[in-house]
C-alpha positions in Angstrom: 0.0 0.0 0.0 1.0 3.9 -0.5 2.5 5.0 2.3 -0.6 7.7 2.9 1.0 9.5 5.9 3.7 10.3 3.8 1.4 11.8 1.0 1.5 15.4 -0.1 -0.1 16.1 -3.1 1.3 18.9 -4.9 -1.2 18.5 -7.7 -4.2 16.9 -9.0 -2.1 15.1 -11.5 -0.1 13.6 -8.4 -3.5 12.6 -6.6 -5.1 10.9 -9.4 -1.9 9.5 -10.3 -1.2 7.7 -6.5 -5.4 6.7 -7.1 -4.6 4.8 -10.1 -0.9 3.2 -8.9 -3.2 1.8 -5.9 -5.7 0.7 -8.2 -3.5 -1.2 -10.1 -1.7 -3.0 -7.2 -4.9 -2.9 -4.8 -7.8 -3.4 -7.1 -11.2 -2.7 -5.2 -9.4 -3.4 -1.5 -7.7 -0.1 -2.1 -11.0 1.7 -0.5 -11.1 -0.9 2.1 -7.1 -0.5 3.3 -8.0 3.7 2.4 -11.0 3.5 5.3 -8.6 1.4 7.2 -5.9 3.7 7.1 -8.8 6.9 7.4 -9.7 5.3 10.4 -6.2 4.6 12.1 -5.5 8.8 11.3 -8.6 9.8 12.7 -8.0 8.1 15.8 -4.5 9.6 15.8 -5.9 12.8 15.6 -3.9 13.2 12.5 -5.7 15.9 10.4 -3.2 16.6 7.8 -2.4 12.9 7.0 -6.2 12.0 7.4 -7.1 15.0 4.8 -4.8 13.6 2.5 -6.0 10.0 2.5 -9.6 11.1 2.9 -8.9 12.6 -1.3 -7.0 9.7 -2.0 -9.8 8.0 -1.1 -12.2 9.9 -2.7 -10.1 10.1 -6.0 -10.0 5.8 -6.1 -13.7 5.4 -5.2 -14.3 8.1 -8.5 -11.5 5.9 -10.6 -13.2 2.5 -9.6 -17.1 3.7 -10.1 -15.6 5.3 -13.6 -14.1 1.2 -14.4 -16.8 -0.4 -13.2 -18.8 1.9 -16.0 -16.6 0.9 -18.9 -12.5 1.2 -19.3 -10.8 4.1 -18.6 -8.2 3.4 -20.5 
């Protein structure tokens, strides 16, 4: 898995880029290891590192609803 507490996007191209990386190793249990990992940060009371996995996760659900609709590719 991505390292998400190490994650800094510095743009959208970076985001979507991570999203699709985890797709590709992850398939669909990348949103399950993101909530995971959400969880874990929230509990932390790590906001920064909680925002950034909260897009991640946000960007990969987007990616996966887009596949499951037809390739993206």
């Amino acid at each position: 898995m991505v390292d998400v507490i190490q994650f800094e996007p510095d743009s959208a191209v970076d985001l979507y880029s991570t999203a699709h990386l985890m797709i590709l190793h992850q398939g669909e249990n990348a949103i399950q290891l993101l909530n995971e990992e959400a969880e874990n940060l929230r509990n932390r009371g790590a906001r920064e590192e909680l925002n950034a996995c909260l897009h991640l996760l946000r960007v990969v659900e987007e990616l996966v609803e887009m596949e499951d609709k037809g390739p993206i590719h």
